[in-house]
mmCIF file of the N, C-alpha and C atoms, coordinates in Angstrom:
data_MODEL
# 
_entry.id   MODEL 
# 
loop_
_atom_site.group_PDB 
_atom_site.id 
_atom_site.type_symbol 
_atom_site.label_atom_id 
_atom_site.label_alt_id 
_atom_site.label_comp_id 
_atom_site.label_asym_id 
_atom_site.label_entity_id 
_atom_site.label_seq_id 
_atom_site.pdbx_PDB_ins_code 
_atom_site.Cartn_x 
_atom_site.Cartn_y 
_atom_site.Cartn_z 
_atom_site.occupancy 
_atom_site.B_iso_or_equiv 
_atom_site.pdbx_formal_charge 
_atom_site.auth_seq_id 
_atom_site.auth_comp_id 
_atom_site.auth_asym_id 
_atom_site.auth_atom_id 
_atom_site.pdbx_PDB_model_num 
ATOM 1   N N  . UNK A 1 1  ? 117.546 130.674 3.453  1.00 0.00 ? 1  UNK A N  1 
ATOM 2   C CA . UNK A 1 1  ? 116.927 130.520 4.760  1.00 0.00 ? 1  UNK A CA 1 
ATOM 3   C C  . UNK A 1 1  ? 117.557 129.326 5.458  1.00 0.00 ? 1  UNK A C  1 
ATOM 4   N N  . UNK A 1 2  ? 118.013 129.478 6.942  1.00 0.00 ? 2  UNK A N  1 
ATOM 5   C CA . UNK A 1 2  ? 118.788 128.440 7.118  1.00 0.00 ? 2  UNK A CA 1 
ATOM 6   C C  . UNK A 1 2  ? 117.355 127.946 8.387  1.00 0.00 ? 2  UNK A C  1 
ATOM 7   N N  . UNK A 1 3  ? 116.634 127.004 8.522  1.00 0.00 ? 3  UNK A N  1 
ATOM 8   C CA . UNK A 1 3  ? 115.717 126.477 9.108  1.00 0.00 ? 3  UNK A CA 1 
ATOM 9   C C  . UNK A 1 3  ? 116.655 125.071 10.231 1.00 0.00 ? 3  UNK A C  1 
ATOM 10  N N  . UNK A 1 4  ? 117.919 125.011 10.109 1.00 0.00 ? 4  UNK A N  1 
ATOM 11  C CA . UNK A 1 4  ? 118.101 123.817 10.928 1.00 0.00 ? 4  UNK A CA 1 
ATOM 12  C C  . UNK A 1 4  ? 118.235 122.329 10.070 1.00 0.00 ? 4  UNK A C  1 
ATOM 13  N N  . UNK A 1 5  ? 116.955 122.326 9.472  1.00 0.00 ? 5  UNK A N  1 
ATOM 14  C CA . UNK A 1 5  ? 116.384 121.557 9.019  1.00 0.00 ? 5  UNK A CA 1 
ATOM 15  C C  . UNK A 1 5  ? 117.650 119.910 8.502  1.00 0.00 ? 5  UNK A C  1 
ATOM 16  N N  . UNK A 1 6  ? 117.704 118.754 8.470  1.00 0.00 ? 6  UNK A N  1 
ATOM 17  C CA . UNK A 1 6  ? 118.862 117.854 7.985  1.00 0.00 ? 6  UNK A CA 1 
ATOM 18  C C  . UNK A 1 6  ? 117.975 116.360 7.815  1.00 0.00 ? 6  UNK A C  1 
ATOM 19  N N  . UNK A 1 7  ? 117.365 116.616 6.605  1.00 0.00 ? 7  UNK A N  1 
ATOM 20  C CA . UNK A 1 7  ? 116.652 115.999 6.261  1.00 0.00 ? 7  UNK A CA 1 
ATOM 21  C C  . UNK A 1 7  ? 117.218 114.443 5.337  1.00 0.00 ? 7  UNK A C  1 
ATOM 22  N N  . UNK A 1 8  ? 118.541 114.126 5.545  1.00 0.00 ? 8  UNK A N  1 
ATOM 23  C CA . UNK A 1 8  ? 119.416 113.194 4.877  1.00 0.00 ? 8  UNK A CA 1 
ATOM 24  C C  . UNK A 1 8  ? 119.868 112.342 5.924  1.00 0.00 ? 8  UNK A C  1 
ATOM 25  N N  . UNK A 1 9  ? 119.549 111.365 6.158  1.00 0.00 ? 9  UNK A N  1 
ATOM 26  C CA . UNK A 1 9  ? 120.267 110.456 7.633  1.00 0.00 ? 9  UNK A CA 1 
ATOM 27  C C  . UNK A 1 9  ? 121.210 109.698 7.362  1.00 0.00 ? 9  UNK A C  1 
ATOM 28  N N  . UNK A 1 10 ? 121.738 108.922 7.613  1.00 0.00 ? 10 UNK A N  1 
ATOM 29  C CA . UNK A 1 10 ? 122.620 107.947 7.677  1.00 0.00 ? 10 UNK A CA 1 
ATOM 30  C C  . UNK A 1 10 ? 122.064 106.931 8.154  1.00 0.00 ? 10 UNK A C  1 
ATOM 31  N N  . UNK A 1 11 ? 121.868 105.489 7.062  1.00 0.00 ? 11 UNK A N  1 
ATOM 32  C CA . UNK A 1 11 ? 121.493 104.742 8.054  1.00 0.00 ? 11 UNK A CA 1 
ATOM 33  C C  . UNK A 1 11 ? 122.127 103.827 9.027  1.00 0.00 ? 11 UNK A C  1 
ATOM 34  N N  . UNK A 1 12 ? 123.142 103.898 9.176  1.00 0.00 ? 12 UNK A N  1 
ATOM 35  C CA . UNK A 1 12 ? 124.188 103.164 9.387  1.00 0.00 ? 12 UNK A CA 1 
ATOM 36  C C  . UNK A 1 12 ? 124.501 103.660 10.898 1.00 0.00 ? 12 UNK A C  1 
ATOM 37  N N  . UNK A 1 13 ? 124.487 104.900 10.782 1.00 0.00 ? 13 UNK A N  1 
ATOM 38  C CA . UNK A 1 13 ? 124.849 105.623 12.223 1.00 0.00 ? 13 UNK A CA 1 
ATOM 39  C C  . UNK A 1 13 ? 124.071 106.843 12.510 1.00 0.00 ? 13 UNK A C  1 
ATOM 40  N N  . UNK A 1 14 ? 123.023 107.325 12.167 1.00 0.00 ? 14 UNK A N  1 
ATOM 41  C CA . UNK A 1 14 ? 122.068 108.283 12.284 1.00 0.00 ? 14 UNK A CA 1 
ATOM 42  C C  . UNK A 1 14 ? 122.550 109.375 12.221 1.00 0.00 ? 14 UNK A C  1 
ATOM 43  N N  . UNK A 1 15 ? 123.720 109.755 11.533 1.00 0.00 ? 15 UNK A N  1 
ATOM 44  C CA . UNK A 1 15 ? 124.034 111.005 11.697 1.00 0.00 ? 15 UNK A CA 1 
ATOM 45  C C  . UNK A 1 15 ? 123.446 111.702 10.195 1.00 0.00 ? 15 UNK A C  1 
ATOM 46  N N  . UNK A 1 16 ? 122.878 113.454 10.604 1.00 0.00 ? 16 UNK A N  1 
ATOM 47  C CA . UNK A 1 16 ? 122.163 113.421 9.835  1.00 0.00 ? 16 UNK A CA 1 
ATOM 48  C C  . UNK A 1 16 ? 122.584 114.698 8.694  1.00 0.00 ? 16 UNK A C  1 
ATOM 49  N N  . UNK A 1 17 ? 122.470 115.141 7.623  1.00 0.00 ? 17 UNK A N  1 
ATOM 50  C CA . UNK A 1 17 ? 123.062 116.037 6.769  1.00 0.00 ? 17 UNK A CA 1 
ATOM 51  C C  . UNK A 1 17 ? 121.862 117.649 5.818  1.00 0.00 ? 17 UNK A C  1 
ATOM 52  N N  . UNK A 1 18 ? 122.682 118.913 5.716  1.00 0.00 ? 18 UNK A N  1 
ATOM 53  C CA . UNK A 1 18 ? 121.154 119.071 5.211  1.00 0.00 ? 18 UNK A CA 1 
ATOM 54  C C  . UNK A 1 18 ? 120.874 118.792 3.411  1.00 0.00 ? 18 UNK A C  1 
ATOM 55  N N  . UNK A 1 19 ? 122.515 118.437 2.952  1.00 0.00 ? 19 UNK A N  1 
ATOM 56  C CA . UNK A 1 19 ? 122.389 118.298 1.410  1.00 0.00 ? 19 UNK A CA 1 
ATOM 57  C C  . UNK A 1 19 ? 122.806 116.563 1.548  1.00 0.00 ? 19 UNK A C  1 
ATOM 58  N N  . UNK A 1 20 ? 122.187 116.280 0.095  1.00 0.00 ? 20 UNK A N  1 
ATOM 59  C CA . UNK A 1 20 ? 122.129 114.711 -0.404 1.00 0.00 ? 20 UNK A CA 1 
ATOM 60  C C  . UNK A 1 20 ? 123.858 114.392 -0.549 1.00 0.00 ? 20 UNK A C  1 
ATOM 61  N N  . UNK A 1 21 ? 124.541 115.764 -1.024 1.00 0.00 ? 21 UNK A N  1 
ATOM 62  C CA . UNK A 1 21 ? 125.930 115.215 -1.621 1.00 0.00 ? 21 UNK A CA 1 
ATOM 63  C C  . UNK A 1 21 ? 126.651 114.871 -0.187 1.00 0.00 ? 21 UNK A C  1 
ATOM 64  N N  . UNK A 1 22 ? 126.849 115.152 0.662  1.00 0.00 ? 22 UNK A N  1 
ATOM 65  C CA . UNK A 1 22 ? 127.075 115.359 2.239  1.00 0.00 ? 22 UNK A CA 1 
ATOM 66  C C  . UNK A 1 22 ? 127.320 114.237 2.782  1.00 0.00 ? 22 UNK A C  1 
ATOM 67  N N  . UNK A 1 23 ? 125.650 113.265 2.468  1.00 0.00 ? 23 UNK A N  1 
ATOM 68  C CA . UNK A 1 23 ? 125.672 112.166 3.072  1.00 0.00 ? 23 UNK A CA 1 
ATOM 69  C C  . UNK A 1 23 ? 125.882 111.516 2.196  1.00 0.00 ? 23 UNK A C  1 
ATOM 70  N N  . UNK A 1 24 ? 126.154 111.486 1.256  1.00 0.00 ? 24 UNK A N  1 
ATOM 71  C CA . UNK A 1 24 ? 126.576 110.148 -0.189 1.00 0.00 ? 24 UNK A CA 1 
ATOM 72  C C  . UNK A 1 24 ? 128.546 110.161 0.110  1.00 0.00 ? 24 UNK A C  1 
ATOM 73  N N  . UNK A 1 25 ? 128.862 111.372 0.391  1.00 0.00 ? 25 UNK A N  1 
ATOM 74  C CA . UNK A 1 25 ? 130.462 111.512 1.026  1.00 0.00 ? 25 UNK A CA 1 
ATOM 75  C C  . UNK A 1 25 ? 130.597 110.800 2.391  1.00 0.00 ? 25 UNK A C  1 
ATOM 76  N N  . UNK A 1 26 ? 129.748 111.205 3.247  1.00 0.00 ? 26 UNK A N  1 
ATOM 77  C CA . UNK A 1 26 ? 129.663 110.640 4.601  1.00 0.00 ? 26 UNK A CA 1 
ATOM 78  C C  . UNK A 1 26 ? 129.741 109.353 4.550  1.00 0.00 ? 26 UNK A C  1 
ATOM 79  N N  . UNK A 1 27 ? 128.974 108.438 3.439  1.00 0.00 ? 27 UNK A N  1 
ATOM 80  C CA . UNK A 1 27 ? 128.419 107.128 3.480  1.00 0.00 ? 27 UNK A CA 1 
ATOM 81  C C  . UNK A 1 27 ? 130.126 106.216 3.779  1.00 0.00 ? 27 UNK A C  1 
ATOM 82  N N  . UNK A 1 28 ? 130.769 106.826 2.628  1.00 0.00 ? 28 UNK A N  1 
ATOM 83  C CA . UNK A 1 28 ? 132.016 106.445 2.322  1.00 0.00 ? 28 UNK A CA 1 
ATOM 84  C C  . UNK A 1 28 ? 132.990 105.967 3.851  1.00 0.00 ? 28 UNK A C  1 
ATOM 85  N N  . UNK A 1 29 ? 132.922 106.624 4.886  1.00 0.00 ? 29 UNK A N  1 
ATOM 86  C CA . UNK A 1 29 ? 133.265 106.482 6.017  1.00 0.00 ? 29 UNK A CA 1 
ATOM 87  C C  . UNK A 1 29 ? 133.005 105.268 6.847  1.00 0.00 ? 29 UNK A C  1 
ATOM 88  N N  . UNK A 1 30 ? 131.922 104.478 6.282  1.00 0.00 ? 30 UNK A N  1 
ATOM 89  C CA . UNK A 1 30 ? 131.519 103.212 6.994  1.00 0.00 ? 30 UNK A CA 1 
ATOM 90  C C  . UNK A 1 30 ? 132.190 102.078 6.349  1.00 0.00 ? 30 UNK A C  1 
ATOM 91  N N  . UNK A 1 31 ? 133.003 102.907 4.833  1.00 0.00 ? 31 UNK A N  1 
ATOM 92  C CA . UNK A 1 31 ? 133.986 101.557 4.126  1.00 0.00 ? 31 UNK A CA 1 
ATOM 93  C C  . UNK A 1 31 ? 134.918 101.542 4.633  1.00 0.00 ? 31 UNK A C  1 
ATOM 94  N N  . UNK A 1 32 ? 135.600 99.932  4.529  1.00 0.00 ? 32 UNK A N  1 
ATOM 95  C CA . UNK A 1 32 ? 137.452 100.167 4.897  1.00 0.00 ? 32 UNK A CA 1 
ATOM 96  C C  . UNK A 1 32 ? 138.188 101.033 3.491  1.00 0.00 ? 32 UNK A C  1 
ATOM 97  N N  . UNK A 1 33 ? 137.748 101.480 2.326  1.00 0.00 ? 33 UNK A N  1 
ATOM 98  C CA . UNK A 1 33 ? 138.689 101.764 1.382  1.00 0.00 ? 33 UNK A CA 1 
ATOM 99  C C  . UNK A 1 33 ? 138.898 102.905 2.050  1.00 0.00 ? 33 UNK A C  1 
ATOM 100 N N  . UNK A 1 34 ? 139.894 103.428 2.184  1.00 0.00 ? 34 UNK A N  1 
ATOM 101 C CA . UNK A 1 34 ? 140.401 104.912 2.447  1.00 0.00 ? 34 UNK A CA 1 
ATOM 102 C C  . UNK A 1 34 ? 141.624 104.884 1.129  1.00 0.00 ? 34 UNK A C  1 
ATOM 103 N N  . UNK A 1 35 ? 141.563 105.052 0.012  1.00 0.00 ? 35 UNK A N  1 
ATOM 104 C CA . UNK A 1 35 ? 142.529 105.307 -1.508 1.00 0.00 ? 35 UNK A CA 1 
ATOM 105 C C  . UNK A 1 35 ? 142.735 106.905 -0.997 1.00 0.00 ? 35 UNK A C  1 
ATOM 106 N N  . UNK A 1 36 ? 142.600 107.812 -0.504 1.00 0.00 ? 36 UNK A N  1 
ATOM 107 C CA . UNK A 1 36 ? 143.133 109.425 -0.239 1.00 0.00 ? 36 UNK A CA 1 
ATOM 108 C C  . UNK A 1 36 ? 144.384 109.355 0.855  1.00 0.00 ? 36 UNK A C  1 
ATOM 109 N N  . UNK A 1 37 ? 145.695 108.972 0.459  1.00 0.00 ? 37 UNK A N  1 
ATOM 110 C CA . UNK A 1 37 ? 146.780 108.914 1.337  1.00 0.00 ? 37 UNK A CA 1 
ATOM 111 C C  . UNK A 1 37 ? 147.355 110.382 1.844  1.00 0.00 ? 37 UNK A C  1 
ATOM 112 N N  . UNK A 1 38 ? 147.933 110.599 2.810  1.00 0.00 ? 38 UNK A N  1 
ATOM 113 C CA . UNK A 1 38 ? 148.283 111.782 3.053  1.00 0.00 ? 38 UNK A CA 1 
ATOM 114 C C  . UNK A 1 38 ? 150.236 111.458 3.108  1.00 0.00 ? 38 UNK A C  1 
ATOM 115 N N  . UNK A 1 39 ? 150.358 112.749 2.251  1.00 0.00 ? 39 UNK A N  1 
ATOM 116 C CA . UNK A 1 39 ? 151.909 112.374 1.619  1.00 0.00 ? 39 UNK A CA 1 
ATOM 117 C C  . UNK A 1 39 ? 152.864 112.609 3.116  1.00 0.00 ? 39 UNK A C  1 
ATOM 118 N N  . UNK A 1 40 ? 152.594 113.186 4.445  1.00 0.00 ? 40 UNK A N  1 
ATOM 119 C CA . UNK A 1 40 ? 153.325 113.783 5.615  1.00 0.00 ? 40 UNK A CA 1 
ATOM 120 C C  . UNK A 1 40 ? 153.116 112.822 6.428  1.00 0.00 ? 40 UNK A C  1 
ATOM 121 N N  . UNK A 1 41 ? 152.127 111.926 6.318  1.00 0.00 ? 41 UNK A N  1 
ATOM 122 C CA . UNK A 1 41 ? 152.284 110.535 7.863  1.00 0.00 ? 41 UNK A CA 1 
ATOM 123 C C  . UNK A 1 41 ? 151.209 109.986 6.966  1.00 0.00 ? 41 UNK A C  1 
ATOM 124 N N  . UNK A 1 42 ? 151.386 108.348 8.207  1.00 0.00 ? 42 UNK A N  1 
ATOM 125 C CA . UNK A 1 42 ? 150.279 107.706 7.871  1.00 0.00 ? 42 UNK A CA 1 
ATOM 126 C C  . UNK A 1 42 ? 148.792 107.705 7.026  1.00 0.00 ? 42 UNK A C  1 
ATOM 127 N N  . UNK A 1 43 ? 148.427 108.613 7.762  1.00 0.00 ? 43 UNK A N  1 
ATOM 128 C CA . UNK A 1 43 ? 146.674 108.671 7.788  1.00 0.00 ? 43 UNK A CA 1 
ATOM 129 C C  . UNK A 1 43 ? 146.326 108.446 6.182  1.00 0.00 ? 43 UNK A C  1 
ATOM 130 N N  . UNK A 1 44 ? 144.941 107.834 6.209  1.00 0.00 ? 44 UNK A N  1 
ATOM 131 C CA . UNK A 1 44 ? 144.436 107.494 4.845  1.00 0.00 ? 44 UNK A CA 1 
ATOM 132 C C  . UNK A 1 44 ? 143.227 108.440 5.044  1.00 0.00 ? 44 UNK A C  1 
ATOM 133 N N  . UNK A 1 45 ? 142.164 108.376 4.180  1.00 0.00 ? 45 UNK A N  1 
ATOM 134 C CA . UNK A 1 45 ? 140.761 109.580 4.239  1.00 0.00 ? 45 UNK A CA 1 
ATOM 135 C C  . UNK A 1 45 ? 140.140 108.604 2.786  1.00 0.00 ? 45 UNK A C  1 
ATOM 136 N N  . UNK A 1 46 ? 138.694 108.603 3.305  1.00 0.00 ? 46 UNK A N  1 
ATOM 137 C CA . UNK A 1 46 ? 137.830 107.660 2.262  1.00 0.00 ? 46 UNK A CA 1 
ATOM 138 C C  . UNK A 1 46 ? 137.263 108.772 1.045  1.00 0.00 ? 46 UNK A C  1 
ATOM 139 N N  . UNK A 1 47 ? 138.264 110.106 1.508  1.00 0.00 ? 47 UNK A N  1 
ATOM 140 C CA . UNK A 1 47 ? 137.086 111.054 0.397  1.00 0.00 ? 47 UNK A CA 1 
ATOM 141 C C  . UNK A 1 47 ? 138.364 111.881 0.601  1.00 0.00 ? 47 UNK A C  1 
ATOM 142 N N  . UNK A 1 48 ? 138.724 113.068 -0.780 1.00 0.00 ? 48 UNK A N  1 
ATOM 143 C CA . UNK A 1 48 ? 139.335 113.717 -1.263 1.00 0.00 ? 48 UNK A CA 1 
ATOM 144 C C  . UNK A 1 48 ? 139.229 115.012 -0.283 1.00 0.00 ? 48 UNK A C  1 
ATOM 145 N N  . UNK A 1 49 ? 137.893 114.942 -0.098 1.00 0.00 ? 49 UNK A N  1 
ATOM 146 C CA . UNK A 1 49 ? 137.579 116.618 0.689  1.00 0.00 ? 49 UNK A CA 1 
ATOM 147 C C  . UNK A 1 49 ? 138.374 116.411 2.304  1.00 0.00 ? 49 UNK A C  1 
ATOM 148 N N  . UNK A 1 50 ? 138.323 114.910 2.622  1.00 0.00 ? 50 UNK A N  1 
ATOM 149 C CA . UNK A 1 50 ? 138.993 114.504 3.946  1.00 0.00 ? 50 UNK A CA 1 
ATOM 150 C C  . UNK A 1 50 ? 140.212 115.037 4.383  1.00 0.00 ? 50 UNK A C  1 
ATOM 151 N N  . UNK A 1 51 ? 140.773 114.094 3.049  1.00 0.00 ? 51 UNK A N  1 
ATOM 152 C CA . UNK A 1 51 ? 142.333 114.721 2.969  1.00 0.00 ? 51 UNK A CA 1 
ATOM 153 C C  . UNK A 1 51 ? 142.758 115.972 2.970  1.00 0.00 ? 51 UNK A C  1 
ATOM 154 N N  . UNK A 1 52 ? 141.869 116.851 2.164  1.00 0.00 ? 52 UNK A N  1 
ATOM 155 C CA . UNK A 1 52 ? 142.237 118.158 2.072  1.00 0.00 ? 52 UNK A CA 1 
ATOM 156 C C  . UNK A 1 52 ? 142.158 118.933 3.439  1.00 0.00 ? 52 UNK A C  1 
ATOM 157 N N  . UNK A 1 53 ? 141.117 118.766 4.401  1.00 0.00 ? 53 UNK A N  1 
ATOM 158 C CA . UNK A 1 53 ? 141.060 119.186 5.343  1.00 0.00 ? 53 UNK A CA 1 
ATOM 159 C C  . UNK A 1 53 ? 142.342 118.883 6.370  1.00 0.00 ? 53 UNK A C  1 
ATOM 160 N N  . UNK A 1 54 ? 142.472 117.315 6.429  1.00 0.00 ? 54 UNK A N  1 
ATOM 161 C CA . UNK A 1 54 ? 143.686 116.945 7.455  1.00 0.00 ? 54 UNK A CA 1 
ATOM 162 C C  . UNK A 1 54 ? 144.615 117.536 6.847  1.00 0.00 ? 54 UNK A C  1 
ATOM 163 N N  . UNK A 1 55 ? 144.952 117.514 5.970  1.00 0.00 ? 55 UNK A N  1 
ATOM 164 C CA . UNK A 1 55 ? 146.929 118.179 5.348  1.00 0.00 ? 55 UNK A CA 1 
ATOM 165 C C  . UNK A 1 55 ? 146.470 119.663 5.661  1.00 0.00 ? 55 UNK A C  1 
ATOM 166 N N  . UNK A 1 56 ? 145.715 120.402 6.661  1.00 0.00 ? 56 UNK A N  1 
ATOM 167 C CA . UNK A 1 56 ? 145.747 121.961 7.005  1.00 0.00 ? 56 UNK A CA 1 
ATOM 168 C C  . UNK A 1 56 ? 146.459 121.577 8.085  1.00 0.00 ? 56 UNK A C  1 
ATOM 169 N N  . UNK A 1 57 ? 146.739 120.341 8.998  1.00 0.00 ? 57 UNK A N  1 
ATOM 170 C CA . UNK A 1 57 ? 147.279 120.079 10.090 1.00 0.00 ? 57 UNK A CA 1 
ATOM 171 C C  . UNK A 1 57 ? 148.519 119.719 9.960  1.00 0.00 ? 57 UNK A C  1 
ATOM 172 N N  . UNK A 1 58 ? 149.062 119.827 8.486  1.00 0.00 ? 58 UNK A N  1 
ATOM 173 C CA . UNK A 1 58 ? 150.337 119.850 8.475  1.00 0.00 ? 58 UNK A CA 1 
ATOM 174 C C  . UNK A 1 58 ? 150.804 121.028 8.060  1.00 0.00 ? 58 UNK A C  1 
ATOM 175 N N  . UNK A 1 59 ? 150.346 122.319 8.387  1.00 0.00 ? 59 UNK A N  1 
ATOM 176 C CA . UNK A 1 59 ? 150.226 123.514 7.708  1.00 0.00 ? 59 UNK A CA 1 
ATOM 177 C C  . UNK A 1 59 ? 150.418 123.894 5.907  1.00 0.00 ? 59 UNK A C  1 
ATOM 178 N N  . UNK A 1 60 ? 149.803 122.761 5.231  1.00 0.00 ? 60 UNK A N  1 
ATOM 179 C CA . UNK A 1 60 ? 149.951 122.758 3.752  1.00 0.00 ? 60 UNK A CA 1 
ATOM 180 C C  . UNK A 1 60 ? 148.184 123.783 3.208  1.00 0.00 ? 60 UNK A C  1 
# 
């Protein structure tokens, strides 16, 4: 049942999630560590799933 519902906030920036794992990944974004380098340019990503998404923009 999908109700909307995003019962996980952020407190940092109110953005809000509907699973716990979501925002415990999200949290990561308010650190400077970004350790997920992307091997085609610059860009760093504070979470594995980050990276994976941006390197689709290098058609990988």
């Amino acid at each position: 049942v999908h109700t909307g519902e995003r019962p996980y906030g952020c407190g940092t920036c109110g953005k809000s999630f509907t699973h716990s794992s979501n925002l415990r990944l999200h949290r990561r974004t308010h650190s400077p560590a970004r350790p997920f380098r992307c091997h085609a340019c610059p860009k760093a990503f504070a979470a594995a799933a980050y990276l994976r998404r941006h390197l689709r923009t290098h058609g990988a």
